[in-house]
RODREN-663649 format. One record per residue (C-alpha): chain; x negated, z, y negated. Coordinates in steps of 0.02 Angstrom, whole numbers, plus 50000, padded with zeros to 5 digits. Example, Ala and Ser with C-alpha at 12.3 -4.5 7.8 and 13.67 -1.06 7.14 Angstrom:
2
+-------+-------+-------+-------+
: marpa :    c1 :    c3 :    c2 :
+-------+-------+-------+-------+
:     A : 49385 : 50390 : 50225 :
:     A : 49316 : 50357 : 50053 :
+-------+-------+-------+-------+
This chain:
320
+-------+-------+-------+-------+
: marpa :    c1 :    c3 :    c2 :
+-------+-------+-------+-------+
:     A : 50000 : 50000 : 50000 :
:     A : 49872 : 50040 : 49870 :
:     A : 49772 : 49886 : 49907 :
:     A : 49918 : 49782 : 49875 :
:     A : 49961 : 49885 : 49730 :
:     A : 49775 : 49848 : 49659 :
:     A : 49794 : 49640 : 49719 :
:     A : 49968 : 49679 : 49593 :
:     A : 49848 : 49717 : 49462 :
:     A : 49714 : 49612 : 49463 :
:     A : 49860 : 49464 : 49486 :
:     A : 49901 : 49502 : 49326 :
:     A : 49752 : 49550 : 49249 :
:     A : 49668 : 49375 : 49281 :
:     A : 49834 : 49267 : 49252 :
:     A : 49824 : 49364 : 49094 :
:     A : 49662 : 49341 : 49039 :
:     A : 49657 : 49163 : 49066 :
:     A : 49830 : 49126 : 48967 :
:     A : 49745 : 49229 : 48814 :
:     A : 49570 : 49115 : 48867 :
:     A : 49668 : 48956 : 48833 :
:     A : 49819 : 49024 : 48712 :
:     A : 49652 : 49082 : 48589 :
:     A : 49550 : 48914 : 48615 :
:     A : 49692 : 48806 : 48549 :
:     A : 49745 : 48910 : 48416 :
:     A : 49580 : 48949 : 48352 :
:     A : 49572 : 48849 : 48186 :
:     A : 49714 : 48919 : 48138 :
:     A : 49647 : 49097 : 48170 :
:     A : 49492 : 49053 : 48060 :
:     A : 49597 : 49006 : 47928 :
:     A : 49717 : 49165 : 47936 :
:     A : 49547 : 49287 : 47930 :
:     A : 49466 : 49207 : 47802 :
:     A : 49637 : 49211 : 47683 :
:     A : 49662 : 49383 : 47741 :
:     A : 49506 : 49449 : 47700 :
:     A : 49489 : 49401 : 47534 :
:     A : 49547 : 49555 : 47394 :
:     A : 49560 : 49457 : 47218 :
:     A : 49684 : 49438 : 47089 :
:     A : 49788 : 49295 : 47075 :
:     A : 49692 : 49219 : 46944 :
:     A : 49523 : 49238 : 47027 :
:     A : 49568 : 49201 : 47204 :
:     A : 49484 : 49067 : 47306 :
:     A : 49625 : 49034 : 47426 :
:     A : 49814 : 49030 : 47359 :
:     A : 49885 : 48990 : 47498 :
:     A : 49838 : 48967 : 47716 :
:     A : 49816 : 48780 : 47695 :
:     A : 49680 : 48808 : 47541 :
:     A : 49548 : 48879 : 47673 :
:     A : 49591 : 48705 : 47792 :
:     A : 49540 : 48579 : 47648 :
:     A : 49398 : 48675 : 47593 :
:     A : 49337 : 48636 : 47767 :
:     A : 49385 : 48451 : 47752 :
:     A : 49320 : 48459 : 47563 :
:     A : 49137 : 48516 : 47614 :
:     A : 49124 : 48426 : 47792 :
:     A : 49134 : 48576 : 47875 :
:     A : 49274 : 48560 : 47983 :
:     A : 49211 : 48594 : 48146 :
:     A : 49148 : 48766 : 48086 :
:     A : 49337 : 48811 : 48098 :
:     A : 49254 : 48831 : 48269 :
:     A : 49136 : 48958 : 48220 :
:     A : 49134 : 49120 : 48329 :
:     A : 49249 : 49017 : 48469 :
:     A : 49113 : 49063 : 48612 :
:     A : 49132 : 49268 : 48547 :
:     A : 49323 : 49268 : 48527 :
:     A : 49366 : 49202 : 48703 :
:     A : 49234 : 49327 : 48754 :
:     A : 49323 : 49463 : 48672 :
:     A : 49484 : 49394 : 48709 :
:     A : 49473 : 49378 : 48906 :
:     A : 49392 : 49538 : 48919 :
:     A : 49520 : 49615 : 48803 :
:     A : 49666 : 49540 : 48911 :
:     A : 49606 : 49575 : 49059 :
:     A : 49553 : 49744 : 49039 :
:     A : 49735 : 49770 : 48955 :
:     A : 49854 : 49693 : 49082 :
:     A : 49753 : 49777 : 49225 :
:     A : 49746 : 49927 : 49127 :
:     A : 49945 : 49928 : 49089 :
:     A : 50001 : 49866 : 49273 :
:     A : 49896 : 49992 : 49353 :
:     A : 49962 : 50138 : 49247 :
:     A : 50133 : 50081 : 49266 :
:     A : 50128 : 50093 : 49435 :
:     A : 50023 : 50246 : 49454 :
:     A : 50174 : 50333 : 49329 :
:     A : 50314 : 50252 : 49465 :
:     A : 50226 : 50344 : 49603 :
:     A : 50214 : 50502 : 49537 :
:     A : 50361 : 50520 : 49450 :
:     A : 50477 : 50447 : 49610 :
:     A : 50545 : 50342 : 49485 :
:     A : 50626 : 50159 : 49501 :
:     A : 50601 : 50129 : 49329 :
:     A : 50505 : 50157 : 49176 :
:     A : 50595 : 50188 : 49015 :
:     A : 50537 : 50137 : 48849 :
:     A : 50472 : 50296 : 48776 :
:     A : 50366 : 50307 : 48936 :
:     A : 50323 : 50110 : 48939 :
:     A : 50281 : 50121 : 48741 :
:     A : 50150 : 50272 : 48798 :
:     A : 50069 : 50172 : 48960 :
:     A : 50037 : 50031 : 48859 :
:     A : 49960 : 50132 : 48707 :
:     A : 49859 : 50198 : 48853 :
:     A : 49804 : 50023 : 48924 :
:     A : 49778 : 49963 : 48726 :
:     A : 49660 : 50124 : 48698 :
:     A : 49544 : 50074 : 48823 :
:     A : 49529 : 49895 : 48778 :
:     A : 49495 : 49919 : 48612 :
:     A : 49327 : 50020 : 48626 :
:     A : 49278 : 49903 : 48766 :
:     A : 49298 : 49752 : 48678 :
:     A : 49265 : 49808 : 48488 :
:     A : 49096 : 49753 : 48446 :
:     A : 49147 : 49596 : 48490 :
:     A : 49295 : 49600 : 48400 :
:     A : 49177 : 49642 : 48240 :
:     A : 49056 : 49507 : 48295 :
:     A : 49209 : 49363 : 48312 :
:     A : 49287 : 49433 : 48119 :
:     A : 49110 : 49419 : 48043 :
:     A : 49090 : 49259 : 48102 :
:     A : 49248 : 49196 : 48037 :
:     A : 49224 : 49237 : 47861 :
:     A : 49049 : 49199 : 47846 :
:     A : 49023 : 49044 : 47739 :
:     A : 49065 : 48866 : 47829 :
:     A : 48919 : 48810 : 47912 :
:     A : 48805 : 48985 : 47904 :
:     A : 48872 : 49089 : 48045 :
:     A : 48755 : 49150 : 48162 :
:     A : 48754 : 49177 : 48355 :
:     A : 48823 : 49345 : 48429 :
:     A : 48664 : 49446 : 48456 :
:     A : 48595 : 49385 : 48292 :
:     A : 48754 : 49441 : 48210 :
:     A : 48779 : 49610 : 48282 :
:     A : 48584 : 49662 : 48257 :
:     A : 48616 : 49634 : 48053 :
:     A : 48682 : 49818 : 48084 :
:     A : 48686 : 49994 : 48174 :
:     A : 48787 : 50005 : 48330 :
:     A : 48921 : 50091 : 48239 :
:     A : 48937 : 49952 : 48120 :
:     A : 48958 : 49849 : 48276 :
:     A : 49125 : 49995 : 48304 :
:     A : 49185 : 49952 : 48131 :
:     A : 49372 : 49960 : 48137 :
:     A : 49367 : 50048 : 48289 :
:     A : 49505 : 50200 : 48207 :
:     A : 49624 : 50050 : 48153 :
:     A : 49611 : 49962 : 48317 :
:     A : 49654 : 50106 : 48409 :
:     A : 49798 : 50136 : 48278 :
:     A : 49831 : 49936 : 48341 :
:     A : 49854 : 49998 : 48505 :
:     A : 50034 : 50019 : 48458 :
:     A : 50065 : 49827 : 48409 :
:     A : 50039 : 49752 : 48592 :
:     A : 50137 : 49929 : 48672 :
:     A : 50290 : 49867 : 48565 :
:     A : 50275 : 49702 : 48627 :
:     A : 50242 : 49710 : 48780 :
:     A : 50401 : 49829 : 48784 :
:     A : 50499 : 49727 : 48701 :
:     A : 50456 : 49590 : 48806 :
:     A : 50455 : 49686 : 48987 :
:     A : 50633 : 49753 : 48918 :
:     A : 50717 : 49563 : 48876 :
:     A : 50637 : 49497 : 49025 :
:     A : 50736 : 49627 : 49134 :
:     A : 50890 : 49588 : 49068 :
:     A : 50870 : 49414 : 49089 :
:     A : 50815 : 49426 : 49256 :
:     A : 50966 : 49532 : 49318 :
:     A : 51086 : 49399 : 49336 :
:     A : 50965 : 49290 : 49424 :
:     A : 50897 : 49415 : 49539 :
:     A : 51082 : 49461 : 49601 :
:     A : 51117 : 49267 : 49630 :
:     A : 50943 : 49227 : 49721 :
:     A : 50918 : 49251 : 49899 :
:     A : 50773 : 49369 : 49885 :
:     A : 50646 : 49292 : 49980 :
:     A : 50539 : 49246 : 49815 :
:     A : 50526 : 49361 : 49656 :
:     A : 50604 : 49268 : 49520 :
:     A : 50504 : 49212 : 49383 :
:     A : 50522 : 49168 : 49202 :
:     A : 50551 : 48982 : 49139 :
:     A : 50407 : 48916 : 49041 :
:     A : 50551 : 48905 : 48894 :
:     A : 50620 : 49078 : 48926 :
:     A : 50430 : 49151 : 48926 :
:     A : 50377 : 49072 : 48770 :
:     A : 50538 : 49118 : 48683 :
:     A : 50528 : 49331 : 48723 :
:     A : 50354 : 49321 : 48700 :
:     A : 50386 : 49242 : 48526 :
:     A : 50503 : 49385 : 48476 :
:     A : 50428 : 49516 : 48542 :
:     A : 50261 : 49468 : 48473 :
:     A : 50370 : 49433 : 48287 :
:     A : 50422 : 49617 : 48302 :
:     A : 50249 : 49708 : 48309 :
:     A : 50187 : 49605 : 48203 :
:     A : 50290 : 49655 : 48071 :
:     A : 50284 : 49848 : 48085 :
:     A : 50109 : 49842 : 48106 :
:     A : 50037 : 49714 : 47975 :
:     A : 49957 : 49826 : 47829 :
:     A : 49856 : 49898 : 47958 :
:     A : 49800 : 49736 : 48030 :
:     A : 49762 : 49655 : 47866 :
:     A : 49643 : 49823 : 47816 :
:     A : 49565 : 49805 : 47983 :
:     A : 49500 : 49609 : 47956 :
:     A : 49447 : 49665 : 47768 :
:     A : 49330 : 49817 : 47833 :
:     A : 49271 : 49684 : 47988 :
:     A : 49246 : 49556 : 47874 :
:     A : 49080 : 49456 : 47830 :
:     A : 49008 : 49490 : 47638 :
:     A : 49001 : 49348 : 47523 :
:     A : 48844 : 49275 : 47471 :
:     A : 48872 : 49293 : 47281 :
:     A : 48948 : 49425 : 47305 :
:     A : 48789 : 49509 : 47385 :
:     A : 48663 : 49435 : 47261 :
:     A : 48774 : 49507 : 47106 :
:     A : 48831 : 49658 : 47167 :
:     A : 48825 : 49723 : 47325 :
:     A : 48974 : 49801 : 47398 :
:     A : 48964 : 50000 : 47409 :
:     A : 48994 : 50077 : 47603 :
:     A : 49154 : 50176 : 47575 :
:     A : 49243 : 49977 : 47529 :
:     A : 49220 : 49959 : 47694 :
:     A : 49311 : 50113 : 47745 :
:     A : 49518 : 50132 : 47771 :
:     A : 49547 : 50231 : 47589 :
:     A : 49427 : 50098 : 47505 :
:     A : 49519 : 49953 : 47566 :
:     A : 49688 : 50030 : 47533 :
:     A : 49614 : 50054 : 47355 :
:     A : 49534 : 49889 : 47346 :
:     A : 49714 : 49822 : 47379 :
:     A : 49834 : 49938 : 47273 :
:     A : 49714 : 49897 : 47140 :
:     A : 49711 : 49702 : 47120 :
:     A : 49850 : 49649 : 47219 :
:     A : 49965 : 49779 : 47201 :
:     A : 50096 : 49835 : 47360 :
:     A : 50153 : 49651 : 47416 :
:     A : 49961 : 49628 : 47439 :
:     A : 49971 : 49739 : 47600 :
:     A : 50057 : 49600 : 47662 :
:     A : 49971 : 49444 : 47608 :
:     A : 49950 : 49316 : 47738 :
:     A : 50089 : 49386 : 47849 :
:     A : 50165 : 49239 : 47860 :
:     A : 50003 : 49163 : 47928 :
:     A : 49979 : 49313 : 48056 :
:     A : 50152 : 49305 : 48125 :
:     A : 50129 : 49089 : 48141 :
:     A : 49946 : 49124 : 48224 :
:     A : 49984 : 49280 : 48333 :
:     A : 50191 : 49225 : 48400 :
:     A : 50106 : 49056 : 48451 :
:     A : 49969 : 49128 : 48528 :
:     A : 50079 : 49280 : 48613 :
:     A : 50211 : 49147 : 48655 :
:     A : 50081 : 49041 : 48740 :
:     A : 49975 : 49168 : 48840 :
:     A : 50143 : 49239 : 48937 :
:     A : 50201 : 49094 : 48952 :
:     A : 50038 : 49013 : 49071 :
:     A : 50030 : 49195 : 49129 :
:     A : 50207 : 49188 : 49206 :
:     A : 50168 : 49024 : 49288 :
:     A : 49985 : 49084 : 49357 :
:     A : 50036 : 49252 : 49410 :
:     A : 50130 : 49215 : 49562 :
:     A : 49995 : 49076 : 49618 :
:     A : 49867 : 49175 : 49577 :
:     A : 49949 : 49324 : 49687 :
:     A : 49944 : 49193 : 49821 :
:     A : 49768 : 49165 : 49803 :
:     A : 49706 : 49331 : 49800 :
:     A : 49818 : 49368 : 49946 :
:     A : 49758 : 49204 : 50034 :
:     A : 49581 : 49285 : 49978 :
:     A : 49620 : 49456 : 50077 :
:     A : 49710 : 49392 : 50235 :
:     A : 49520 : 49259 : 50266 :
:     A : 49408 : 49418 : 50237 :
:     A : 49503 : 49522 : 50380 :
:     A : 49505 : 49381 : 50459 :
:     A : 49338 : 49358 : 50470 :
:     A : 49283 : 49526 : 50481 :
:     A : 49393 : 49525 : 50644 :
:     A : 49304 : 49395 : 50714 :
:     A : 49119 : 49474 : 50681 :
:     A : 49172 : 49630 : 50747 :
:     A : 49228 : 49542 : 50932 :
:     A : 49062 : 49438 : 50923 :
+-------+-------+-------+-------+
C-alpha cells in the first residue's frame, strides 16, 4: 500500500513538473516582460514602461529580442524543481493526513493548510534560483549573466532574498490548488456515478484549462501586493542607476519597498501590472494542469509498468 501510495506521488509530481517545464517555456517572453514592468518604482512622468507592451518594443527597438529569453535555462530549473517538489510534497501530505485522520475526505481548511505545507518547502528549496531567474530578467537586454556568475555577485543570503515573502506566497498556490481540487470534485461527481469504474475519470483538456484558469485568477488577486514587492526586492539594479546613486540595503527590504511604492505611485501602485500577472500566471496555471491531467494517468502507467519489470526481474535472478 505505501509503495503505491508513493508511485501516487511521484505520478503526480513528475506529470507536474513537466506541465510547469513546458507551460513556463512558452510563456516565457511574456514573463520577462511582466518582471521587468513590475519592477520598476517611478512616477508617471519618469517611468520607462507605461504600459506591458512598452518593455516588448524596447526589445524589438534595440535588437534585443531574443534576450526576452534571458534566464530561460534558470527558470525551468527553478520551475521543475519547484513543481515537482510541490505536487509531491502536497499529494504525499494529503494522503499521509487521510490515513491518520480515517478520513474519506479532506476539507478546505485542512487542504488550504497541506498545501501551505507543500508550498513552504518548495520555496526554500528552490529560492536562490528564484532570485537568480528575477535578476536575470531585469538586467539590461543583452547583459545578463549565467547562473553561477549571477548568484556569486552576492552573499548566500542575498541568493534567499525574498525568501519571508515567498513563504508568505505559499498561500497563493494553497488557494488554488483548493480551489481547483474543490471544482474538479464537483465536476467529477456526475461523471464518476455514470462511469463504470474500471478507469478513474479524468479531466477534459477544456475542463482542466478552464478551473485552472479560475482558480489561478483567484490567488492571484488576493495575493498580488505581495508578489509585486517580492520581484522589486529580487530585482536586478539599473546601471545608471548604480553609477549615480547606488541604492541603500533596507530598499531592498519589505518596509522599503512598501515605502518606495506609497511614495511615488501611491496605493493603486501596489497593484501595477496586475493585469499582466493574472494574463502571464492563469495561462501558465491553465496550461500546466491541463498537460498534467493528460500525463498523470500515463505516467502512472509507466511507473507502474516500471515496478511490475523490476519484480519481475528480481524474481527471475533470485530462481537463477
Amino acid at each position: 500500500m505505501g509503495v503505491d501510495l508513493d508511485l501516487e506521488s511521484i505520478s503526480e509530481a513528475t506529470s507536474g513538473a513537466i506541465g510547469s517545464l513546458l507551460s513556463t517555456t512558452i510563456l516565457y517572453p511574456l514573463d520577462t516582460c511582466k518582471t521587468r514592468y513590475q519592477a520598476e518604482v517611478r512616477g508617471n512622468d519618469q517611468a520607462r514602461y507605461k504600459n506591458l507592451s512598452d518593455v516588448f518594443w524596447e526589445a524589438i527597438s534595440t535588437r534585443q529580442v531574443l534576450s526576452l529569453y534571458q534566464g530561460l535555462e534558470t527558470k525551468n530549473l527553478q520551475s521543475f524543481i519547484a513543481q515537482f517538489v510541490y505536487f509531491y510534497g502536497y499529494s504525499y501530505f494529503k494522503r499521509l493526513y487521510l490515513e491518520t485522520s480515517g478520513s474519506k475526505s479532506i476539507g478546505t481548511r485542512a487542504n488550504l493548510i497541506l498545501a501551505a505545507a507543500a508550498g513552504a518547502c518548495t520555496a526554500i528549496v528552490t529560492q536562490p534560483l528564484d532570485t537568480a531567474s528575477s535578476r536575470m530578467q531585469t538586467s539590461a537586454f543583452g547583459k545578463s549573466k549565467g547562473l553561477l556568475k549571477t548568484l556569486a555577485e552576492g552573499t548566500w543570503i542575498d541568493a534567499f532574498d525574498g525568501l519571508g515573502i515567498s513563504l508568505l506566497l505559499t498561500a497563493n498556490p494553497a488557494i488554488q490548488y483548493t480551489v481547483f481540487d474543490q471544482l474538479k470534485q464537483r465536476l467529477l461527481e456526475g461523471k464518476n456515478k455514470t462511469g463504470n469504474g474500471s478507469s478513474p475519470v479524468a479531466l477534459s483538456a477544456f475542463a482542466a484549462f478552464a478551473l485552472g484558469a479560475v482558480s489561478k485568477t483567484v490567488a492571484t488577486v488576493l495575493t498580488y501586493p505581495a508578489i509585486r514587492c517580492k520581484v522589486m526586492i529580487q530585482a536586478a539594479e539599473d546601471d545608471n542607476e548604480k553609477t549615480k546613486n547606488a541604492r541603500p540595503k533596507s530598499s531592498k527590504t519589505i518596509p522599503g519597498v512598501l515605502c518606495a511604492i506609497w511614495k511615488k505611485e501611491g496605493i493603486l501602485g501596489f497593484f501595477k501590472g496586475l493585469h499582466a500577472q493574472i494574463l502571464k500566471t492563469v495561462l501558465s496555471s491553465a496550461l500546466l494542469l491541463m498537460i498534467k491531467e493528460k500525463l498523470s494517468a500515463a505516467t502512472w502507467v509507466l511507473l507502474l509498468s516500471i515496478r511490475r519489470y523490476l519484480l519481475l526481474t528480481r524474481g527471475r535472478l533470485k530462481d537463477a
